[in-house]
C-alpha positions in Angstrom: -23.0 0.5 -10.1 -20.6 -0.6 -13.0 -17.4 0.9 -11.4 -18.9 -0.8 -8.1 -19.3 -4.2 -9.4 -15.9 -4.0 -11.4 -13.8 -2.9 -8.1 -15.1 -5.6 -6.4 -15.1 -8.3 -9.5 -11.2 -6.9 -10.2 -10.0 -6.0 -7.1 -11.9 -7.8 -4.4 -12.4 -10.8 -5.4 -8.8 -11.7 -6.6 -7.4 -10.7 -3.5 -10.5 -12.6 -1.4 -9.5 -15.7 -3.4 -5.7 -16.1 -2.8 -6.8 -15.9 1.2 -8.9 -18.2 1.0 -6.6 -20.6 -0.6 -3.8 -19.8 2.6 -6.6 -20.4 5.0 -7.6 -23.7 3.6 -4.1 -24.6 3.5 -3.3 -23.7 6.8 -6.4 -25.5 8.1 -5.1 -28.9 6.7 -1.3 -28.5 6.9 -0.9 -25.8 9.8 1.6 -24.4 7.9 4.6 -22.8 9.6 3.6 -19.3 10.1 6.5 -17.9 10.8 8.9 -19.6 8.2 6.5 -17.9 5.6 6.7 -14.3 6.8 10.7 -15.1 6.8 10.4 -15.9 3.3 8.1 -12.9 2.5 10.5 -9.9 4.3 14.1 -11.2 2.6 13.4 -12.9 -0.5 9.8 -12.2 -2.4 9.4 -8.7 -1.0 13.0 -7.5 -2.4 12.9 -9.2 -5.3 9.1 -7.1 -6.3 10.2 -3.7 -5.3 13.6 -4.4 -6.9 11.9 -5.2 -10.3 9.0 -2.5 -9.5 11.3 0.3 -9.0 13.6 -0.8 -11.7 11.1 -1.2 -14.3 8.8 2.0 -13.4 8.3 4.3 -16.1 9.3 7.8 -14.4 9.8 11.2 -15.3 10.7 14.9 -13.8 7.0 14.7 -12.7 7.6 11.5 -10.8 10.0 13.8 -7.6 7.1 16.0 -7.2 4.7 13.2 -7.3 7.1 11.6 -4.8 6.9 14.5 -2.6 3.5 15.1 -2.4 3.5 11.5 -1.3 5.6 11.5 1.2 3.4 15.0 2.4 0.4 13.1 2.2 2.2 9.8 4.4 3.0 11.6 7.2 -0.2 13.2 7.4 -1.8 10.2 7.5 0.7 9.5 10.5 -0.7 12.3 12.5 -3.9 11.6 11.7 -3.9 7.9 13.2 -1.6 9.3 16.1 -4.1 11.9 17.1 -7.1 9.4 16.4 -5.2 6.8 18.9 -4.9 8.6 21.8 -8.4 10.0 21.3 -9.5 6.7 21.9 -6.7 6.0 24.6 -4.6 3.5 22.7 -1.8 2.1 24.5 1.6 2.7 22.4 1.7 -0.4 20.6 -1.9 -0.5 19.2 -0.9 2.8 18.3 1.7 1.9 16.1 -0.3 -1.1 14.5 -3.3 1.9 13.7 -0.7 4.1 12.3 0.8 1.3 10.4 -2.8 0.1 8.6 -3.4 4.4 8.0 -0.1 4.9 6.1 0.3 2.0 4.2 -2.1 0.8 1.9 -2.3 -1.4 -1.1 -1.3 1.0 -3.9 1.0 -1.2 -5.6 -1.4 -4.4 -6.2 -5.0 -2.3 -6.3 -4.3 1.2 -6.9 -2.4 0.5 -10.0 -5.3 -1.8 -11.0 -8.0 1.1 -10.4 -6.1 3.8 -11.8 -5.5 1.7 -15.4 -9.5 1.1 -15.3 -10.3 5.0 -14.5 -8.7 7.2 -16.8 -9.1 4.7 -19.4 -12.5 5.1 -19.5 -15.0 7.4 -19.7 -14.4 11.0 -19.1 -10.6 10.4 -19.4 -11.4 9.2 -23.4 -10.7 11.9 -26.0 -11.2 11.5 -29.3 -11.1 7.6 -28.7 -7.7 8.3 -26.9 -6.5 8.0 -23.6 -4.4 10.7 -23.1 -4.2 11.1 -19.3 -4.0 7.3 -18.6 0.4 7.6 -18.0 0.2 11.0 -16.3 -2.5 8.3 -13.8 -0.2 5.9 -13.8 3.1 7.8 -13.5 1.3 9.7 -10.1 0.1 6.2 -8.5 3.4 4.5 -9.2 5.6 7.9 -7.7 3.5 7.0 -4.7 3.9 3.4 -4.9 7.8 4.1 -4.4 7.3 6.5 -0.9 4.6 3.6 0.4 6.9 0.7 -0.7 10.0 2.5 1.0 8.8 3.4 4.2 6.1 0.7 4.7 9.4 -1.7 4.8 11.2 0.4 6.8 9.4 3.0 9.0 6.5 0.3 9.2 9.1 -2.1 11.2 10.4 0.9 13.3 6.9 2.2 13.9 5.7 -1.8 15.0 8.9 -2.5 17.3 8.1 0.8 19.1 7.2 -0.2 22.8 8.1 -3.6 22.2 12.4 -2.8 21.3 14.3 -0.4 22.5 15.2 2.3 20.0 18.3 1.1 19.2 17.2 -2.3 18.7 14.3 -0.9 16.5 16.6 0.7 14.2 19.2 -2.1 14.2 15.9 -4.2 12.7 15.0 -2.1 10.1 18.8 -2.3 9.0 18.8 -6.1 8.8 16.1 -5.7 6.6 16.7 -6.2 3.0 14.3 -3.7 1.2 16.1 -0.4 2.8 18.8 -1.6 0.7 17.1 -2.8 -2.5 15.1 0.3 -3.0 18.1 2.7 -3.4 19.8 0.1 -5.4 17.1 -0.4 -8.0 17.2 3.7 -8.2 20.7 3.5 -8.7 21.3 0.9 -11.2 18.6 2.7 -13.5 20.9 5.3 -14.1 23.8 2.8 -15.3 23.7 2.6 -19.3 23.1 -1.2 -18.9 19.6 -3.2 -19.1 19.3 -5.4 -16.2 16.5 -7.1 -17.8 18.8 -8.8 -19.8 21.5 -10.0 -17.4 21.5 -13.8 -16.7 20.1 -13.1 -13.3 17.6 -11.1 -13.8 15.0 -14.4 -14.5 15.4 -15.4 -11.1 14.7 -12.1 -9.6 11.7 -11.5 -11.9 10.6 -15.3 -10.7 10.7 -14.2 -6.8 8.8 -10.5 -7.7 5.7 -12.5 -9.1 5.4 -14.8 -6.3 5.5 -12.3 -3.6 2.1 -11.0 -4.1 0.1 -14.6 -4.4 2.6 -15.5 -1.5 1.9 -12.6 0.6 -1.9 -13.0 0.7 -1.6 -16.9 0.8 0.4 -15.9 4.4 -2.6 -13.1 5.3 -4.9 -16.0 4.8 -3.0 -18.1 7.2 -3.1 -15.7 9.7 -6.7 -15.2 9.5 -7.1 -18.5 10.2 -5.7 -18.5 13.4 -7.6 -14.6 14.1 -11.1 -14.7 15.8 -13.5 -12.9 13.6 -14.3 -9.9 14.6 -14.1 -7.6 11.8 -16.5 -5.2 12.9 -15.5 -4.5 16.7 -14.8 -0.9 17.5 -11.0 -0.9 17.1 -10.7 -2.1 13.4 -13.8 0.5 12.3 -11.5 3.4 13.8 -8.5 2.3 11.9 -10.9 1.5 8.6 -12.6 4.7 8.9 -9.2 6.3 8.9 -7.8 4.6 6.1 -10.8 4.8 3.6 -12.7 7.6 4.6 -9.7 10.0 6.3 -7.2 9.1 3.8 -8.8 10.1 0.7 -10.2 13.4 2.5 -6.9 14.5 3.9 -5.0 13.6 0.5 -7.1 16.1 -1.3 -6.4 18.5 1.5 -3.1 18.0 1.5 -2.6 18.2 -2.7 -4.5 21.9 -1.8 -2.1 23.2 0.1 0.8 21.6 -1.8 -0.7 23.1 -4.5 -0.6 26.6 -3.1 2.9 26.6 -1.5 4.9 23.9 -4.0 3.3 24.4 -7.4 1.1 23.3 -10.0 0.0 19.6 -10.3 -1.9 18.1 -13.2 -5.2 17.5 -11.7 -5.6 13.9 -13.1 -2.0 13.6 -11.1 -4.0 15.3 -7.9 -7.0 12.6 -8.5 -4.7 9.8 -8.5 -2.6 10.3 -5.4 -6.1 10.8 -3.9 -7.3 7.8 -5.3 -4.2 5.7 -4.5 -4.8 6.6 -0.8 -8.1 5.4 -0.7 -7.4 1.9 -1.1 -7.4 -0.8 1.7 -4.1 -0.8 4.3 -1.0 -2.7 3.0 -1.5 -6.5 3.3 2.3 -6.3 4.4 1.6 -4.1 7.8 -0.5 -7.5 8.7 2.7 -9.4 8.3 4.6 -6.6 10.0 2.8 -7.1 13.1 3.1 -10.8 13.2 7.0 -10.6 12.8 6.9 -7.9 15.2 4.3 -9.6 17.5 2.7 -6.7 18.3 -1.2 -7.4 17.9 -0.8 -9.3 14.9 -4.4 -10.0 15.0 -5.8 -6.5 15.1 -3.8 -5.5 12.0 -4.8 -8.9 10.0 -8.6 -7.7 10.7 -8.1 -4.3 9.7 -6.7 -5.5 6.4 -9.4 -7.7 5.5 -12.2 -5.1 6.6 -10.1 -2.1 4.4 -10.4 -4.7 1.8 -13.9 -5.5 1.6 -15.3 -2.0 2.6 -13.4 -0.6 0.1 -15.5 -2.2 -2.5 -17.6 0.4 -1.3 -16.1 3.5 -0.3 -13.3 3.5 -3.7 -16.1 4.2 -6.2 -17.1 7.3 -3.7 -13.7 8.1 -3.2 -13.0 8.0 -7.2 -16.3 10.2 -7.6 -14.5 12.8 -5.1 -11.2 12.8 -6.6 -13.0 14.2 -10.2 -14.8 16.7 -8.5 -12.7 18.3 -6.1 -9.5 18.5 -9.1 -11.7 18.3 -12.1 -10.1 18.7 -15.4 -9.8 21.9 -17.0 
């Protein structure tokens, strides 16, 4: 019940707050949708995975962390694909279901859960917290493969049935994080602190607006998106990203496990953990850019968010038990 009511009270809440402040907003002002998502895609997002990737604290572990990742990602993919024409989706809800089962919140909640897990109690030795940076190291490697491809595969996988392929991919090249994210790699391996360049306090500005900005937009589009949380559509994508995720994760780290190599099993619970958490608020924004069911994928953010005040705790539970420390 305490890990419950602090998910919700940490996690939850925060998020339910800054959406509630864009739907208010939008309700008096009828703010210009789209000049916000414009704003989000090529200034606030780059800027936050700039300084995120920049900053990250990574090690030799971080590649294999990366890889399992990237394992676990497309997965996911074929998990939603397989799910979607089960239920007989056309191709374009397809992609918006794919979307919200890849790409979740890792960055904003995972790293939130993951500090407040192995922080605590069993993860404390001898009044230490000695597996709280192998947690964090894990969540943020996966961080990197969601932020990546949610920005750039995400567009693809949204403009599919809607573009041609060649217009798809021209998209995702005018988009400004496919460049940023290799960059920010780059330039960590220059003997130069960025963080001290003159510029840097501008960019460092932009990064901590995006995430305020980017649920103040979500909240303007759920006030223009009937409420329907619970209608059959949005439970099969929610199922699959709170329930399917976390259970094909710790399928997944078994077999990498078997044919890659060892993993740390507090690594193993946090990649589990990390996809467990609700879709990306950013494939909501996707799809309105994209125009492709823009308010399917805003539901299926907000009920990923909510239900996952539930189903994190159980899926946190899991994670210990399945890679239990030795």
């Amino acid at each position: 019940m305490t890990l419950f009511l602090h998910i919700f009270w940490t996690s939850v809440i925060p998020i339910l707050a800054l959406v509630v402040v864009g739907f208010i907003l939008d309700k008096k002002f009828n703010l210009d949708l789209r000049s916000l998502s414009k704003l989000n895609f090529f200034i606030l997002l780059p800027a936050y995975v700039f300084r995120s990737l920049y900053t990250a604290h990574l090690n030799h572990e971080s590649i294999e962390i990366a890889i399992a990742a990237f394992v676990i990602l497309c997965s996911n993919g074929i998990m939603a694909w397989g799910a979607s024409k089960f239920m007989g989706y056309d191709q374009r809800k397809t992609q918006i279901i794919k979307n919200a089962t890849m790409f979740n919140n890792g960055g904003n909640i995972g790293i939130a859960i993951a500090t407040f897990v192995f922080s605590n109690m069993p993860y404390i030795v001898d009044g230490q917290t000695p597996y709280l940076d192998i947690g964090i190291v894990a969540v943020i490697g996966t961080f990197i493969i969601q932020t990546i491809f949610c920005n750039t595969l995400g567009f693809y996988q949204a403009g599919s049935g809607l573009l041609t392929r060649h217009d798809a991919l021209q998209l995702v090249f005018h988009m400004p994080v496919l460049y940023v994210a290799p960059l920010a790699l780059l330039l960590r391996l220059i003997p130069y602190d960025l963080t001290t360049f003159v510029l840097w306090s501008p960019v460092n500005i932009f990064a901590s607006a995006f995430v305020g900005m980017a649920m103040i937009t979500l909240g303007v589009q759920i006030s223009r998106t009937p409420y329907n949380f619970f209608k059959k559509d949005v439970m099969v994508a929610t199922t699959l990203r709170l329930i399917g995720g976390p259970l094909l994760s710790a399928f997944v780290m078994f077999l990498f496990i078997i044919g890659y190599g060892p993993v740390h099993p507090v690594a193993a619970q946090a990649i589990i953990i990390t996809y467990s958490v609700p879709s990306a608020v950013n494939t909501a924004l996707i799809a309105f850019e994209m125009r492709n069911n823009p308010e399917l994928a805003t539901q299926i953010v907000m009920a990923t968010t909510v239900l996952s005040a539930i189903t994190l705790p159980l899926a946190i539970m899991f994670a210990y038990y399945v890679y239990p420390i030795l």
